[in-house]
DRENTORKOL-3810 file (N, C-alpha, C; in nm, 4 decimals):
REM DRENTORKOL-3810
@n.u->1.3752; n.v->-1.3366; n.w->-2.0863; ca.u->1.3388; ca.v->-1.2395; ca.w->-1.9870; c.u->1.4619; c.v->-1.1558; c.w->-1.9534
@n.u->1.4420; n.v->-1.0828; n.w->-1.9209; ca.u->1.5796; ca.v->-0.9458; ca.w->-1.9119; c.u->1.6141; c.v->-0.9628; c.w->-1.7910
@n.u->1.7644; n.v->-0.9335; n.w->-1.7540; ca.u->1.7325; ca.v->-0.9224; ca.w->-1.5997; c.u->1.7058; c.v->-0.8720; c.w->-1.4980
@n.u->1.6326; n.v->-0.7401; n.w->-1.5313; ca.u->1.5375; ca.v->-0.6527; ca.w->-1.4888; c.u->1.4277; c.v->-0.6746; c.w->-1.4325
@n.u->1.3746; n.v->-0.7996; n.w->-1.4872; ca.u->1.2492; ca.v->-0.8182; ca.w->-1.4778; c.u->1.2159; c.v->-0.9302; c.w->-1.4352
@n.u->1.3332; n.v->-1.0079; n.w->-1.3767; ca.u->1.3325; ca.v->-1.1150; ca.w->-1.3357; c.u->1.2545; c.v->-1.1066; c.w->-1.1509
@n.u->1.1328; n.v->-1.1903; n.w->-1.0793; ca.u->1.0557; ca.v->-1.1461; ca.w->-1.0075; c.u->1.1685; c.v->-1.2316; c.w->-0.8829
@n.u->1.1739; n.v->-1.1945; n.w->-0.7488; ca.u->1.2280; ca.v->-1.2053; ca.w->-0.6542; c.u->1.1249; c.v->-1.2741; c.w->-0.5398
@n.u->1.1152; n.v->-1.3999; n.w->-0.5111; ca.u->1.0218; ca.v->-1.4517; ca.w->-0.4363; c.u->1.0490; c.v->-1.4168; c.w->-0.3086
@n.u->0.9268; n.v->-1.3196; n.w->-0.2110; ca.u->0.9228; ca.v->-1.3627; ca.w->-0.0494; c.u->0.9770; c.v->-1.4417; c.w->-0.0056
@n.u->1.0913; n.v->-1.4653; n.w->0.0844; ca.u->1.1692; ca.v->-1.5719; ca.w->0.1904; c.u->1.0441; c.v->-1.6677; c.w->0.2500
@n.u->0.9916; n.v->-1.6079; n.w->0.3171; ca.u->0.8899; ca.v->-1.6581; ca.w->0.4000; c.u->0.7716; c.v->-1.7593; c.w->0.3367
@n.u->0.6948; n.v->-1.8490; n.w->0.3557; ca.u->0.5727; ca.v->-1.8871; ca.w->0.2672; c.u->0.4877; c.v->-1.8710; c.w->0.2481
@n.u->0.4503; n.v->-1.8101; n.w->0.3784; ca.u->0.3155; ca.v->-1.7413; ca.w->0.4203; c.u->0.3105; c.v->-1.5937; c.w->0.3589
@n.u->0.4333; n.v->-1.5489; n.w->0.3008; ca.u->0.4439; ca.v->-1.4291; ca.w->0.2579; c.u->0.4530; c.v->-1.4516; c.w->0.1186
@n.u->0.4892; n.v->-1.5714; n.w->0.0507; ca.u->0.4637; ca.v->-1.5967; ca.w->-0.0834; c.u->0.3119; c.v->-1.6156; c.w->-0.1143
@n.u->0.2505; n.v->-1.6949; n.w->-0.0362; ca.u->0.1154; ca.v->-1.7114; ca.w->-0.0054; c.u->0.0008; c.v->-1.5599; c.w->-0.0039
@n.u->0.1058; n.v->-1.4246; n.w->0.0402; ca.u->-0.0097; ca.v->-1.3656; ca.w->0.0762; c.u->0.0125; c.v->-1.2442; c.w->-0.0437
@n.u->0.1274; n.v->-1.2373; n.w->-0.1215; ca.u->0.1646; ca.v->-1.1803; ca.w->-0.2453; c.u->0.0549; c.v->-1.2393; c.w->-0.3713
@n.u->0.0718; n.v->-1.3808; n.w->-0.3706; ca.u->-0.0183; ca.v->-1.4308; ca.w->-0.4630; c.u->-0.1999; c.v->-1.3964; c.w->-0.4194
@n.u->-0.2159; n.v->-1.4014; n.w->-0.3190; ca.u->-0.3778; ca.v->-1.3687; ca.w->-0.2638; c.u->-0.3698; c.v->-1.2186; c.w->-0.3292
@n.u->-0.2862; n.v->-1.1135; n.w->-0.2985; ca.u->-0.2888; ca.v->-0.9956; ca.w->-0.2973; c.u->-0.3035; c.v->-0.9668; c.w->-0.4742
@n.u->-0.2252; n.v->-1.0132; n.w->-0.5545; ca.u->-0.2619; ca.v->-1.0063; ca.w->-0.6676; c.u->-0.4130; c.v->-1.0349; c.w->-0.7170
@n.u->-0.4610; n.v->-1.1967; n.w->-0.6513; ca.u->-0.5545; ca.v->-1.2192; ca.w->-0.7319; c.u->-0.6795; c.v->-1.1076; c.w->-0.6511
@n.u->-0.6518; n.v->-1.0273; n.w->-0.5017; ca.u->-0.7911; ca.v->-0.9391; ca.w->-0.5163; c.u->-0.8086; c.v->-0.8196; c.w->-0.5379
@n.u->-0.6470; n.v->-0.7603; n.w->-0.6071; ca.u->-0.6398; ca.v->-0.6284; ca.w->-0.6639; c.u->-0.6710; c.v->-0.6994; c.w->-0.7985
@n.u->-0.6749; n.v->-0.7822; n.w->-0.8713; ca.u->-0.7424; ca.v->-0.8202; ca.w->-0.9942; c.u->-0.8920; c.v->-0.8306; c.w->-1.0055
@n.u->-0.9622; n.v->-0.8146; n.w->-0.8678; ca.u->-1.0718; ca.v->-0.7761; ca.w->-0.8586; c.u->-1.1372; c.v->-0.6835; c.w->-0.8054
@n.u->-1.0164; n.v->-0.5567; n.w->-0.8023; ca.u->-1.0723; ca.v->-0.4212; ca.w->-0.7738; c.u->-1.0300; c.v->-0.4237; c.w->-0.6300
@n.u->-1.0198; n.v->-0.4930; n.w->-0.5505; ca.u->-0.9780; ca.v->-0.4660; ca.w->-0.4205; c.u->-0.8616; c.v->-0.3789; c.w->-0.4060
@n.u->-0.8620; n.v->-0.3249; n.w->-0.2808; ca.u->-0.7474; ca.v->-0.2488; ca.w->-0.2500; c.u->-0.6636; c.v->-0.3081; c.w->-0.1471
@n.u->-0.5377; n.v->-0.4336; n.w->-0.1506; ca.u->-0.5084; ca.v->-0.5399; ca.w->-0.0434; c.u->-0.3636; c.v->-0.4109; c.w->0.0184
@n.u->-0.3452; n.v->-0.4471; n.w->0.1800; ca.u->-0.2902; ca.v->-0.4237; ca.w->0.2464; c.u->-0.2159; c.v->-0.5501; c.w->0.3175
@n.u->-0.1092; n.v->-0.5369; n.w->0.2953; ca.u->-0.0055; ca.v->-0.6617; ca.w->0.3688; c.u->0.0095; c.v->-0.6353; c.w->0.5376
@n.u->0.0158; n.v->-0.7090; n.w->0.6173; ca.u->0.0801; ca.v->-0.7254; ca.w->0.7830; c.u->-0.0224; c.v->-0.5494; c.w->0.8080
@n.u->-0.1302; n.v->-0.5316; n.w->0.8500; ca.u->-0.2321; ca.v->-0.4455; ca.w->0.8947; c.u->-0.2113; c.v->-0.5357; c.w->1.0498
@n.u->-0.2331; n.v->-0.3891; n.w->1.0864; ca.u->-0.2460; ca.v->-0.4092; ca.w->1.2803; c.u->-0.3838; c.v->-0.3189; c.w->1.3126
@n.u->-0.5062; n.v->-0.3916; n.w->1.3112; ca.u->-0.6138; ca.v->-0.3346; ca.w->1.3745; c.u->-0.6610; c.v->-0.3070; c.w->1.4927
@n.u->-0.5656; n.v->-0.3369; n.w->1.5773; ca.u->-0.5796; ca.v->-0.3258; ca.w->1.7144; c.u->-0.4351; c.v->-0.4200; c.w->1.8079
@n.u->-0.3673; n.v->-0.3459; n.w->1.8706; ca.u->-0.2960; ca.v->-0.4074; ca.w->1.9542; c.u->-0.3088; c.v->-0.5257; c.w->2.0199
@n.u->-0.2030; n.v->-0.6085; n.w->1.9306; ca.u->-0.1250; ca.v->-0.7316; ca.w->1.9917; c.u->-0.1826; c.v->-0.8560; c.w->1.8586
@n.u->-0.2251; n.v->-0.7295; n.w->1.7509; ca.u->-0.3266; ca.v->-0.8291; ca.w->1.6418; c.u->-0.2731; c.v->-0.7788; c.w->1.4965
@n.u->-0.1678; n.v->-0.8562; n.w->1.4185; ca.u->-0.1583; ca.v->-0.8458; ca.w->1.2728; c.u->-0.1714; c.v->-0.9101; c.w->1.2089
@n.u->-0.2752; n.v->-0.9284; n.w->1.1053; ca.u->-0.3081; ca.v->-1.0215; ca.w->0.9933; c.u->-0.2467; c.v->-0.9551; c.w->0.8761
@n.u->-0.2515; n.v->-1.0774; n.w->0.8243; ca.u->-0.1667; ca.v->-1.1391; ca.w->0.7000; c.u->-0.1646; c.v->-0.9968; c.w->0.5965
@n.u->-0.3329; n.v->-1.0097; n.w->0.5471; ca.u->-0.3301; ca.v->-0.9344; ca.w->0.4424; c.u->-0.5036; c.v->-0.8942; c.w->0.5126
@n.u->-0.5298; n.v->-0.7431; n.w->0.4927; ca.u->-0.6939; ca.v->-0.6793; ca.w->0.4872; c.u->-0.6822; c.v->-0.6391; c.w->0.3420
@n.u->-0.7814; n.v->-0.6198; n.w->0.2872; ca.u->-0.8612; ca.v->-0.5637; ca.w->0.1688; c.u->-0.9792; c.v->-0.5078; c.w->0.1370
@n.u->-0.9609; n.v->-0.4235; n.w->0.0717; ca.u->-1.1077; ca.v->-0.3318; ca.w->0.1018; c.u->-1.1622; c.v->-0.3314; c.w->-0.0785
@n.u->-1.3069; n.v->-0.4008; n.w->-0.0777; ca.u->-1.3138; ca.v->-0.4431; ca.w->-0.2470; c.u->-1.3771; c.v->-0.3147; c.w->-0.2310
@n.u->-1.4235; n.v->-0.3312; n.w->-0.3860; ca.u->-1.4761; ca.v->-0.2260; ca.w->-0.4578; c.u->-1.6134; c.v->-0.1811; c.w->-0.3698
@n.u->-1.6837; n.v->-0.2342; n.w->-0.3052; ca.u->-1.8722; ca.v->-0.2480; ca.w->-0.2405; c.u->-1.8344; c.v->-0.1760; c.w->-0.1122
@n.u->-1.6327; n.v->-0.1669; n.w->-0.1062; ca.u->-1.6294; ca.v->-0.1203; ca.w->0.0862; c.u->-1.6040; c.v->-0.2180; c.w->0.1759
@n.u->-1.6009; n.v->-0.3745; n.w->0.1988; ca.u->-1.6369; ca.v->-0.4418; ca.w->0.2420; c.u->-1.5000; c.v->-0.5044; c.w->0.2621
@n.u->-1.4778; n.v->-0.5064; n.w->0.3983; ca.u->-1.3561; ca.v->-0.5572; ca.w->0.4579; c.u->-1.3125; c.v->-0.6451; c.w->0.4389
@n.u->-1.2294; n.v->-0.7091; n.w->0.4318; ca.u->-1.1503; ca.v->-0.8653; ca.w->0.4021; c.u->-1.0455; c.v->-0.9137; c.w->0.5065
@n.u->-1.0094; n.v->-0.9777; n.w->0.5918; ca.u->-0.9329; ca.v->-1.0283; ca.w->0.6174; c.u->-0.8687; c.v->-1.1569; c.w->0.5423
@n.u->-0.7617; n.v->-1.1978; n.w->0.5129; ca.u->-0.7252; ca.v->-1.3388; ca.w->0.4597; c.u->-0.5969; c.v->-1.3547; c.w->0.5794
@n.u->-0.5891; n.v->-1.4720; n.w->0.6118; ca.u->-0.4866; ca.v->-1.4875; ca.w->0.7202; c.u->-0.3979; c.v->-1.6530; c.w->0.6373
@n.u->-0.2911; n.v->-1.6220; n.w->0.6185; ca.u->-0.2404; ca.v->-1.7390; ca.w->0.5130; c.u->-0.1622; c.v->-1.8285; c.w->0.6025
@n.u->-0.1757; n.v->-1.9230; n.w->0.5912; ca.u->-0.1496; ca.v->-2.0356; ca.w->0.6192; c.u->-0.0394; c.v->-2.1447; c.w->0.5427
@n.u->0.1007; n.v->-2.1554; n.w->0.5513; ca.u->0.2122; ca.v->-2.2228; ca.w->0.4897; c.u->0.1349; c.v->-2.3801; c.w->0.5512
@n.u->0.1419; n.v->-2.4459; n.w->0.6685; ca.u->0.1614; ca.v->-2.5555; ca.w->0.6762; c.u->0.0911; c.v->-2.6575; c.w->0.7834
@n.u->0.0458; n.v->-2.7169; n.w->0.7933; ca.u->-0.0186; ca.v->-2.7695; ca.w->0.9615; c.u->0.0455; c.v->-2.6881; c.w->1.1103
@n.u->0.1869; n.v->-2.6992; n.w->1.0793; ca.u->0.2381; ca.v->-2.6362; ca.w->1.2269; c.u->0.1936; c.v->-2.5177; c.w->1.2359
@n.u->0.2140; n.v->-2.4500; n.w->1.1534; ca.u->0.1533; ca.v->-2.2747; ca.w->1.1044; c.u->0.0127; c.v->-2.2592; c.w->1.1410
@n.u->-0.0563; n.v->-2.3396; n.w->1.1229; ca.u->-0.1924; ca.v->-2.3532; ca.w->1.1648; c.u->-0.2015; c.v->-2.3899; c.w->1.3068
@n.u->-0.1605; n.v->-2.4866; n.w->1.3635; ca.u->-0.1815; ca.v->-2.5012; ca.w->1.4952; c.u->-0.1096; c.v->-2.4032; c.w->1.6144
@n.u->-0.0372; n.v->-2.3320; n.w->1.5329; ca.u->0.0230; ca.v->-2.2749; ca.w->1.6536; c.u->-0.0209; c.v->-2.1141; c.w->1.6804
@n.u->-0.1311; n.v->-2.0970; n.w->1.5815; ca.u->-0.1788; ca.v->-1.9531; ca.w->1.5887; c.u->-0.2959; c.v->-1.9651; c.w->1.6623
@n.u->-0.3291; n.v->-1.9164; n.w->1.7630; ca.u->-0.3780; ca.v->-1.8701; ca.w->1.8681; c.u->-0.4996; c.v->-1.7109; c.w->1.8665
@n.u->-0.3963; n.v->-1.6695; n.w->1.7654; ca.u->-0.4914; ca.v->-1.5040; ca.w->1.7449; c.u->-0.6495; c.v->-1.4982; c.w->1.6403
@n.u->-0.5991; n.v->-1.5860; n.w->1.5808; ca.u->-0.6758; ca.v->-1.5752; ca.w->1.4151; c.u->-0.8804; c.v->-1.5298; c.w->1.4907
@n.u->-0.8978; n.v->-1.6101; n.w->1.5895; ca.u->-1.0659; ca.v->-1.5368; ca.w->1.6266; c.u->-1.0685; c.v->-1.3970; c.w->1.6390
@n.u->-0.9556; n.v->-1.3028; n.w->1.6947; ca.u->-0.9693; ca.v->-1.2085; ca.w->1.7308; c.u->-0.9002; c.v->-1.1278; c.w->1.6087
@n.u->-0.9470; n.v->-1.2047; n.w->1.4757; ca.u->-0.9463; ca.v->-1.1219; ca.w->1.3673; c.u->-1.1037; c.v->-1.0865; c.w->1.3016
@n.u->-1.1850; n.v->-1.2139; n.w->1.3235; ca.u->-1.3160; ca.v->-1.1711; ca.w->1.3142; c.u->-1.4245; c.v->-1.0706; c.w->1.3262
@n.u->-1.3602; n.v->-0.9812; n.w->1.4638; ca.u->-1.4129; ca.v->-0.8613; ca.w->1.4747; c.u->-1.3910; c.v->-0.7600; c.w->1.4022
@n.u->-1.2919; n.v->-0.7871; n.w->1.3225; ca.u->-1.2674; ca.v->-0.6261; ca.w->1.2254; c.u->-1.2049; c.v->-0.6311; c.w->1.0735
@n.u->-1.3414; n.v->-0.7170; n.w->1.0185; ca.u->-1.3927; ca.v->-0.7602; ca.w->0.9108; c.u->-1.4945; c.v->-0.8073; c.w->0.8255
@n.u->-1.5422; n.v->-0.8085; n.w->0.7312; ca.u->-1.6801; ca.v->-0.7969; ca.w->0.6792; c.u->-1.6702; c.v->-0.9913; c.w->0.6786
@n.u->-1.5475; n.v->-0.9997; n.w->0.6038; ca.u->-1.5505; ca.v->-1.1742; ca.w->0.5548; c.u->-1.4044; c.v->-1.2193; c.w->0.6118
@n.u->-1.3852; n.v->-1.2760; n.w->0.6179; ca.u->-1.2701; ca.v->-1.3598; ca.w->0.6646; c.u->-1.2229; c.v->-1.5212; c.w->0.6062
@n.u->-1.1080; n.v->-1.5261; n.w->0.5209; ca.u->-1.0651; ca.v->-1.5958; ca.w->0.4304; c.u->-0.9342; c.v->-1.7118; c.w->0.5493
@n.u->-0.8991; n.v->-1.7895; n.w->0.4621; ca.u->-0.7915; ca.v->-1.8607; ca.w->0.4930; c.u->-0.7182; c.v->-1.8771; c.w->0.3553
@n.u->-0.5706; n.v->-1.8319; n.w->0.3529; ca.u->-0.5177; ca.v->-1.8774; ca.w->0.2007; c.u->-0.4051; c.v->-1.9430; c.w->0.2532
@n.u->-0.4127; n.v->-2.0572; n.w->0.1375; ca.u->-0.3565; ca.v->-2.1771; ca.w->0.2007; c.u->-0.2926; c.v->-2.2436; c.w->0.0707
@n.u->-0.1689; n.v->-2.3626; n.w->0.0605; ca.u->-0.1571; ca.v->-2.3477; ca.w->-0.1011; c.u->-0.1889; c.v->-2.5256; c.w->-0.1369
@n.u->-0.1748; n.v->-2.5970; n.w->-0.2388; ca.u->-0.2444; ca.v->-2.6749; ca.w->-0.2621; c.u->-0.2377; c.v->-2.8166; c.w->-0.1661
@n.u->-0.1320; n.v->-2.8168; n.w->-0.1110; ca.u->-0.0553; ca.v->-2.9193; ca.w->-0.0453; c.u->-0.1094; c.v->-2.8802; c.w->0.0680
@n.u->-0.1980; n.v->-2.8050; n.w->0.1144; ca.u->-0.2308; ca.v->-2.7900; ca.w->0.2753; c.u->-0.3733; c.v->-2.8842; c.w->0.3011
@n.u->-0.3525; n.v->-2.9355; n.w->0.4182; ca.u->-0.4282; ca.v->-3.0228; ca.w->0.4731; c.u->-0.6028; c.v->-2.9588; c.w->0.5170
@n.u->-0.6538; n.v->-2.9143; n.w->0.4249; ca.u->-0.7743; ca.v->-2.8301; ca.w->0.4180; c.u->-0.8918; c.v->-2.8796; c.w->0.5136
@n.u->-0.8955; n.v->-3.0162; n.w->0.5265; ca.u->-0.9686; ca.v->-3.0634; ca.w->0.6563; c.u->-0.9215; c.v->-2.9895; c.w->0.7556
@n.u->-0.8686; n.v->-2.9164; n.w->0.8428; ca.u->-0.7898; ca.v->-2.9098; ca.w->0.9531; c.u->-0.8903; c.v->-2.7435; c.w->0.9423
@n.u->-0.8753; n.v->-2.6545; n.w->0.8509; ca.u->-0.9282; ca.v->-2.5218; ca.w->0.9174; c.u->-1.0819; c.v->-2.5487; c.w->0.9369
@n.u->-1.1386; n.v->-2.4848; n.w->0.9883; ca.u->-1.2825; ca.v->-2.4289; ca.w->1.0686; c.u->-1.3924; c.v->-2.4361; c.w->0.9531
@n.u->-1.4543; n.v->-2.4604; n.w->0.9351; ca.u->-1.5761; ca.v->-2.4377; ca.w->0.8393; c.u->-1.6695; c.v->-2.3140; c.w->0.9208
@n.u->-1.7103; n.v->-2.2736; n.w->0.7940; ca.u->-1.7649; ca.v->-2.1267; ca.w->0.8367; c.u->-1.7110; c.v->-1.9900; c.w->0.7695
@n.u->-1.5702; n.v->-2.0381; n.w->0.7186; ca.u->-1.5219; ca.v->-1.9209; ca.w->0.6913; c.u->-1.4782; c.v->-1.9397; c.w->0.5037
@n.u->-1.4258; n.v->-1.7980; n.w->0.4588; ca.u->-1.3747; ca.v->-1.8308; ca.w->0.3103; c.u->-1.2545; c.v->-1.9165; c.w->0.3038
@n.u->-1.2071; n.v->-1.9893; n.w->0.1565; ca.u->-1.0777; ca.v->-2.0562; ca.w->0.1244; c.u->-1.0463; c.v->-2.0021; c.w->0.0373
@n.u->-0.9202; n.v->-1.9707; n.w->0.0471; ca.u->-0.8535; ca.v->-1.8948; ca.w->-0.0918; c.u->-0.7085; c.v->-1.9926; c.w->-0.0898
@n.u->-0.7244; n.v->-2.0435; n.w->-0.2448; ca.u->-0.6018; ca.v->-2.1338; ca.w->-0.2732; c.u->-0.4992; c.v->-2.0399; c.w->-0.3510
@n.u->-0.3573; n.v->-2.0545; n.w->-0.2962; ca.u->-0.3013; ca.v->-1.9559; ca.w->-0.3392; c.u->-0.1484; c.v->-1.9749; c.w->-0.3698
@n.u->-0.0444; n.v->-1.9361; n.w->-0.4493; ca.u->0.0677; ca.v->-1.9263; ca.w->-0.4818; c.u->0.1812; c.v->-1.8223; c.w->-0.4751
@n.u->0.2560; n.v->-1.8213; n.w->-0.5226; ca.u->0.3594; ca.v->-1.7032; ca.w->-0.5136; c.u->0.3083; c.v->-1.6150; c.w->-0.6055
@n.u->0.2606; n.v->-1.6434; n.w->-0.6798; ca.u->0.2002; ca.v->-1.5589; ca.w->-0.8166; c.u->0.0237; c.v->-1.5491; c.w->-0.8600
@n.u->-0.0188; n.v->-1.6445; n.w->-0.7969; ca.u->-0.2075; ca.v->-1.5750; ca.w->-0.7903; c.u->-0.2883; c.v->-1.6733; c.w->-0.7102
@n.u->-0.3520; n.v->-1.6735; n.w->-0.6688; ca.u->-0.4873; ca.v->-1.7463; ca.w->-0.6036; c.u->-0.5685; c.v->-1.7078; c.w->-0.6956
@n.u->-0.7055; n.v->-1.8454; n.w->-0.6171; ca.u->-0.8410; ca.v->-1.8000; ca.w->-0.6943; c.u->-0.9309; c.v->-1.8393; c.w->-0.5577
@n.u->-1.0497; n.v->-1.7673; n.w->-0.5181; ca.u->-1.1289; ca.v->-1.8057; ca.w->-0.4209; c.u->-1.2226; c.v->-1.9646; c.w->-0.4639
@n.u->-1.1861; n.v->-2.0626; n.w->-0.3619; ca.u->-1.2308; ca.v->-2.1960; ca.w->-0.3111; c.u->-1.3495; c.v->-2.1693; c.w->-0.3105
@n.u->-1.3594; n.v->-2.0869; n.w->-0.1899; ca.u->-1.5379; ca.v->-2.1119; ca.w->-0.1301; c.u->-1.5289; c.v->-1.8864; c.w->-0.0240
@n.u->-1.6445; n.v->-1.8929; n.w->-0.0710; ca.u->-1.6721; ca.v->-1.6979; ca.w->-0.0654; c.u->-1.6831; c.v->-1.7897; c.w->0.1107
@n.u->-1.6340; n.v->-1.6427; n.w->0.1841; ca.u->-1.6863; ca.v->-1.6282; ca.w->0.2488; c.u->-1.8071; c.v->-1.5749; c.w->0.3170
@n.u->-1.8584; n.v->-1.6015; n.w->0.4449; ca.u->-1.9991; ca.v->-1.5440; ca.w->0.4842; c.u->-1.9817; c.v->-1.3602; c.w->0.5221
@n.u->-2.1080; n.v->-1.3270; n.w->0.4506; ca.u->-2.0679; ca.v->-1.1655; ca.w->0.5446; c.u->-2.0996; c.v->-1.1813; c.w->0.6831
@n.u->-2.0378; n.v->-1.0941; n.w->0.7548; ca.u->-2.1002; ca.v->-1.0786; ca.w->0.8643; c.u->-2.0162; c.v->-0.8857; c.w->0.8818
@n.u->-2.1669; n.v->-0.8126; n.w->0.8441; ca.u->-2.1223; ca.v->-0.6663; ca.w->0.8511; c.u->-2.0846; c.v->-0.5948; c.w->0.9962
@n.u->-1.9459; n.v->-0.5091; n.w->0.9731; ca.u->-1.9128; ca.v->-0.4397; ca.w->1.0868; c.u->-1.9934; c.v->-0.3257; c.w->1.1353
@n.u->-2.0274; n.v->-0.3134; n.w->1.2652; ca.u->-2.1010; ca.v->-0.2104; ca.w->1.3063; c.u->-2.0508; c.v->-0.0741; c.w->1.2418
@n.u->-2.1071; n.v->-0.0110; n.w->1.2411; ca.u->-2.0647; ca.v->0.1186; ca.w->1.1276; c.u->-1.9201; c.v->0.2019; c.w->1.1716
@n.u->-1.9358; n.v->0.1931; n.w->1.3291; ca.u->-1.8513; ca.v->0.2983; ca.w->1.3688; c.u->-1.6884; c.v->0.2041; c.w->1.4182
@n.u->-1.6764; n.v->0.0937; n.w->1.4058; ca.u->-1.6036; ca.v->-0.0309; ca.w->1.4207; c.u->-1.5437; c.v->-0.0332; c.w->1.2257
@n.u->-1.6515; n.v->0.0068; n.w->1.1406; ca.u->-1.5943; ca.v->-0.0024; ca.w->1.0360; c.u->-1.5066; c.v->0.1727; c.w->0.9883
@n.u->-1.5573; n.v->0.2556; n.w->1.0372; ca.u->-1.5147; ca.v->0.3963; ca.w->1.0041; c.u->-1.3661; c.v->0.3876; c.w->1.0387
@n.u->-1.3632; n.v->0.2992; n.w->1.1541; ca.u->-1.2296; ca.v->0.3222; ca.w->1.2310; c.u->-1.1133; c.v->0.2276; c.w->1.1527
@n.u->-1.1899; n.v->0.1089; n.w->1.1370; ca.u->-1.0942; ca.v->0.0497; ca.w->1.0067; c.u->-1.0385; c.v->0.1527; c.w->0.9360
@n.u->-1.1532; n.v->0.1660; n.w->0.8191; ca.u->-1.1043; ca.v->0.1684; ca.w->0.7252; c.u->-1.0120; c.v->0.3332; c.w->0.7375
@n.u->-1.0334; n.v->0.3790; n.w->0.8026; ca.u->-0.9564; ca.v->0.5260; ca.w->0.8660; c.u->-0.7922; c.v->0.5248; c.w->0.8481
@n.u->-0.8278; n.v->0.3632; n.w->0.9597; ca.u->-0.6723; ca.v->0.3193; ca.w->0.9900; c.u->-0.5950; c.v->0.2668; c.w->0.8979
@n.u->-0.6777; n.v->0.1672; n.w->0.8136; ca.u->-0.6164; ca.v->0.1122; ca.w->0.7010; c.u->-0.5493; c.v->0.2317; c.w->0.5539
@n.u->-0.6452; n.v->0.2987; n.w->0.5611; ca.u->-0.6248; ca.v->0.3987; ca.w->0.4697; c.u->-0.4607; c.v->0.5253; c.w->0.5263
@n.u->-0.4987; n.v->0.5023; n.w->0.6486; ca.u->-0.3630; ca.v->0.6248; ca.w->0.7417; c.u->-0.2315; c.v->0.4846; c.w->0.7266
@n.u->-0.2204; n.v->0.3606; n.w->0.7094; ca.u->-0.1218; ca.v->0.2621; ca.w->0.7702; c.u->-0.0975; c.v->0.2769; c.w->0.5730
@n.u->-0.1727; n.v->0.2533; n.w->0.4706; ca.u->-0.1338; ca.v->0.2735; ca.w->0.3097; c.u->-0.0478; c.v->0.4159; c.w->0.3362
@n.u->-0.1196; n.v->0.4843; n.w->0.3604; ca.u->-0.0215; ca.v->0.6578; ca.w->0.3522; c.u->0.0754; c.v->0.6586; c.w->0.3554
@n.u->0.1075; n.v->0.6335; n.w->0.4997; ca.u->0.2137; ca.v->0.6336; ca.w->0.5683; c.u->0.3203; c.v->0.5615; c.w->0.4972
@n.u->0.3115; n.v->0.4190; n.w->0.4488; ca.u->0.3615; ca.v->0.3080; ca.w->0.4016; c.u->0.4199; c.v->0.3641; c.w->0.2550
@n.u->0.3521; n.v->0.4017; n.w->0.1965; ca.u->0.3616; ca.v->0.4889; ca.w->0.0686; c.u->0.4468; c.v->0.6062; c.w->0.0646
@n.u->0.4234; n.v->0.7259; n.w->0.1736; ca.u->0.5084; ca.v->0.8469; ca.w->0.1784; c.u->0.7006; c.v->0.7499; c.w->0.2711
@n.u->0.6950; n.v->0.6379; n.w->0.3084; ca.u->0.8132; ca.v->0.5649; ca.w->0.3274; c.u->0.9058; c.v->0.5204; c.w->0.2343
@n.u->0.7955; n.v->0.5269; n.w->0.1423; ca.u->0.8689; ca.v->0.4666; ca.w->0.0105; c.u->0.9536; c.v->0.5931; c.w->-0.0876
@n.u->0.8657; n.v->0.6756; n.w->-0.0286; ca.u->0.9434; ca.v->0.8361; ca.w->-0.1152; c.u->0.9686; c.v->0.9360; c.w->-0.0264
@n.u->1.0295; n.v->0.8956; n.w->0.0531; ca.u->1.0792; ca.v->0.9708; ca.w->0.1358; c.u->1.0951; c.v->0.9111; c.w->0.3167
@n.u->1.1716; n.v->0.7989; n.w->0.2908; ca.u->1.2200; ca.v->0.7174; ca.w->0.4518; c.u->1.2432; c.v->0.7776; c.w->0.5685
@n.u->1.3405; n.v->0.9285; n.w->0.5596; ca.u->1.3898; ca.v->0.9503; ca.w->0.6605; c.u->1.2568; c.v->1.0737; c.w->0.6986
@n.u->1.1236; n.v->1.0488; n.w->0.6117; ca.u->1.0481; ca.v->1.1795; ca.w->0.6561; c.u->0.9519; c.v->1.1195; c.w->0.7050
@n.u->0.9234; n.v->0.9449; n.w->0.7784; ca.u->0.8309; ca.v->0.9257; ca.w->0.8175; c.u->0.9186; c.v->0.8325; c.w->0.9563
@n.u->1.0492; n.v->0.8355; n.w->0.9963; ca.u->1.0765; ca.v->0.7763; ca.w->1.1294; c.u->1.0069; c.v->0.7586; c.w->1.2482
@n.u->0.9656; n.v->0.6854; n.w->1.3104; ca.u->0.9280; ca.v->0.6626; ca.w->1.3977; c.u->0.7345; c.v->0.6725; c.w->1.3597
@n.u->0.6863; n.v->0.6957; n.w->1.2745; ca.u->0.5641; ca.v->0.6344; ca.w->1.1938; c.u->0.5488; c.v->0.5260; c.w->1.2426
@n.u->0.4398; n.v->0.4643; n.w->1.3192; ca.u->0.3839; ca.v->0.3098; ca.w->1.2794; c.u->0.2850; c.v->0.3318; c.w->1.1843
@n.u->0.3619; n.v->0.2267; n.w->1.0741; ca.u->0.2662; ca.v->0.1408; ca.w->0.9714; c.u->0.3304; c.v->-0.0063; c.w->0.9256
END
């Protein structure tokens, strides 16, 4: 391997965790967004918008403590079609909620456990998503080619 091309792992685990999710649902046409803020005082992991339109939340999960100490994760439910947990093999899978998707996942790909349930966003709850999600990619993107022309931008 050259050393060009040698891949640089996320510090974090939950961020290795949500790189590997992100691969495996742009391998299925999705369009994934990392740390999305849909509403103040609320950022999940990773949203994704597949090919059908249909919202995704995945909220990743490194470890039991990581799990117990998040508090927000219901008030991700509202502004999403399905709602995932990615988690990696060593996680104590009894412990999350039944009801929702499992996505088992790595630094380098997941594969979906168990689909999650739809439960569709009211239309005008979804316009505003995907509005935002689509303005928070822009933004994120014109940062990348050109830093000092998007200061003070939230995305």
């Amino acid at each position: 391997m050259e050393p060009d091309s040698i891949e640089t792992l996320p510090a974090q685990p939950g961020m290795r965790l949500a790189r590997g999710a992100a691969r495996m649902l742009a391998s299925m046409g999705h369009a994934p967004l990392a740390e999305f803020v849909p509403s103040a005082g609320l950022r999940v992991d990773l949203v994704s918008v597949s090919p059908r339109g249909e919202i995704w939340v995945i909220e990743c999960k490194s470890c039991r403590a990581d799990f117990l100490g998040d508090r927000k994760w219901q008030g991700y439910l509202e502004w999403c079609d399905r709602f995932f947990w990615a988690v990696d093999a060593a996680f104590p899978e009894d412990i999350l909620p039944l009801g929702h998707g499992l996505i088992r996942a790595d630094a380098w790909a997941a594969e979906v456990m168990r689909m999650a349930p739809e439960t569709r966003l009211p239309a005008a709850r979804r316009a505003r998503v995907l509005r935002d999600i689509a303005r928070a990619a822009a933004l994120r993107l014109q940062g990348l080619r050109d830093p000092m022309g998007v200061s003070g931008a939230v995305f």
